[in-house]
C-alpha positions as CSV (number, residue, x, y, z in Angstrom):
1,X,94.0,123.9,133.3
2,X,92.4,120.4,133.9
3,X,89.6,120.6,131.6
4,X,92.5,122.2,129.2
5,X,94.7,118.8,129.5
6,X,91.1,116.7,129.2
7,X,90.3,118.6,125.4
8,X,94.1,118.3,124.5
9,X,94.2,114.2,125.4
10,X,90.0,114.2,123.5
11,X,91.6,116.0,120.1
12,X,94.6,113.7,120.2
13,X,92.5,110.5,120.3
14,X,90.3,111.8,117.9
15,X,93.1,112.6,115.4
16,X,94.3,108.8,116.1
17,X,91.0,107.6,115.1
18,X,90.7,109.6,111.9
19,X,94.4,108.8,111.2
20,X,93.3,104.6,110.9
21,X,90.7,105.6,108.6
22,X,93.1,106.5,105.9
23,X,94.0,103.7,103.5
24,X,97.5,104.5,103.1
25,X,100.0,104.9,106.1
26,X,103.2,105.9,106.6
27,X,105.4,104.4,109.3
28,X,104.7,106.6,111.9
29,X,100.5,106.3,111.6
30,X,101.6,102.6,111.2
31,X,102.9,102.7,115.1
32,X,99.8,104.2,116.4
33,X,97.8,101.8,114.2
34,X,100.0,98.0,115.3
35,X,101.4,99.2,117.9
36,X,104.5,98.0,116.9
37,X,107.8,99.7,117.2
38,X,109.4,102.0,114.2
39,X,112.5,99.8,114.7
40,X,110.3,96.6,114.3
41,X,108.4,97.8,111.3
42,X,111.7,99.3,109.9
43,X,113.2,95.6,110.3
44,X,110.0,94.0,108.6
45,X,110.6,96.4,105.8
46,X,114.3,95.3,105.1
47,X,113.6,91.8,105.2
48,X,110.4,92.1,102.9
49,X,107.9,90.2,105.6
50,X,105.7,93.4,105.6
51,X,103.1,94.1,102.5
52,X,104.5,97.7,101.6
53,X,104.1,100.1,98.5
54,X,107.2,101.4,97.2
55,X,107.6,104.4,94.9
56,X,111.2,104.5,93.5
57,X,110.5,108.1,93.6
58,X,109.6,108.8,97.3
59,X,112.2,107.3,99.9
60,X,109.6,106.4,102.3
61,X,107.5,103.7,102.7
62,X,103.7,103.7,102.5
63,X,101.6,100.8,103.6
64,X,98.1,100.2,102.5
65,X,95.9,99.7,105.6
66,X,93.9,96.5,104.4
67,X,97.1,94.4,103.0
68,X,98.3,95.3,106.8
69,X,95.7,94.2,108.3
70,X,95.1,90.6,105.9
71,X,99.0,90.2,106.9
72,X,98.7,90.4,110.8
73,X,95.2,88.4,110.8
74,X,97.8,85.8,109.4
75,X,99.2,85.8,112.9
76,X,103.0,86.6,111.7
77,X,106.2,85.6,113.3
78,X,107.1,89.2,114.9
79,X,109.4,88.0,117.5
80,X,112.9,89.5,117.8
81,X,114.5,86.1,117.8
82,X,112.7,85.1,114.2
83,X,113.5,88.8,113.1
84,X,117.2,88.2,113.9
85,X,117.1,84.5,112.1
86,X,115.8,86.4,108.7
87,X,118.4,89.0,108.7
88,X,121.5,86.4,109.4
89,X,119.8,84.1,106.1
90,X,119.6,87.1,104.0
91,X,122.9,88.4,105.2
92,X,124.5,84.7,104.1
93,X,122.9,84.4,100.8
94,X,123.7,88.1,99.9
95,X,127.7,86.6,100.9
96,X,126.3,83.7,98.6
97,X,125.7,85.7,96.0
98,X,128.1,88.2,96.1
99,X,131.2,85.6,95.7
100,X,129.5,83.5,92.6
């Protein structure tokens, strides 16, 4: 059963591995690739501080692996507290906009 549970945890890191070779992720291989939460990259997402491809066809969100990875060698502001600032702006201008 041990050696079992050892060949199981080998194949699963092996699948990781092959999964950051792909250029293209989804959200989910983006998690196992930042490290980053769903709910953080889902929040990156709305407030466009994330390079993402968007298909108007497909409702989810690919992300090409070397945009990702020129965006977080730019050191980006991921903490909750900036996160929060972003959404209350674009939540006010939206308002803005909305009564003009």
């Amino acid at each position: 059963m041990e050696d079992q549970n050892k060949i199981v945890t080998l194949l699963s890191e092996i699948k990781t591995l092959l999964a950051h070779q792909k250029r293209t992720m989804n959200v989910k291989e983006l998690v196992a690739y930042t490290g980053l939460s769903s709910s953080k990259i889902y929040k990156l997402t709305s407030l466009k501080l994330i390079p993402t491809s968007n298909n108007p066809y497909l409702r989810q969100k690919f992300f090409d692996k070397e945009e990702i990875d020129k965006w977080l060698m730019g050191n980006p502001n991921l903490s909750d507290e900036y996160l929060e600032e972003q959404l209350e702006r674009q939540l006010y201008e939206n308002r803005k906009k909305s009564r003009s």
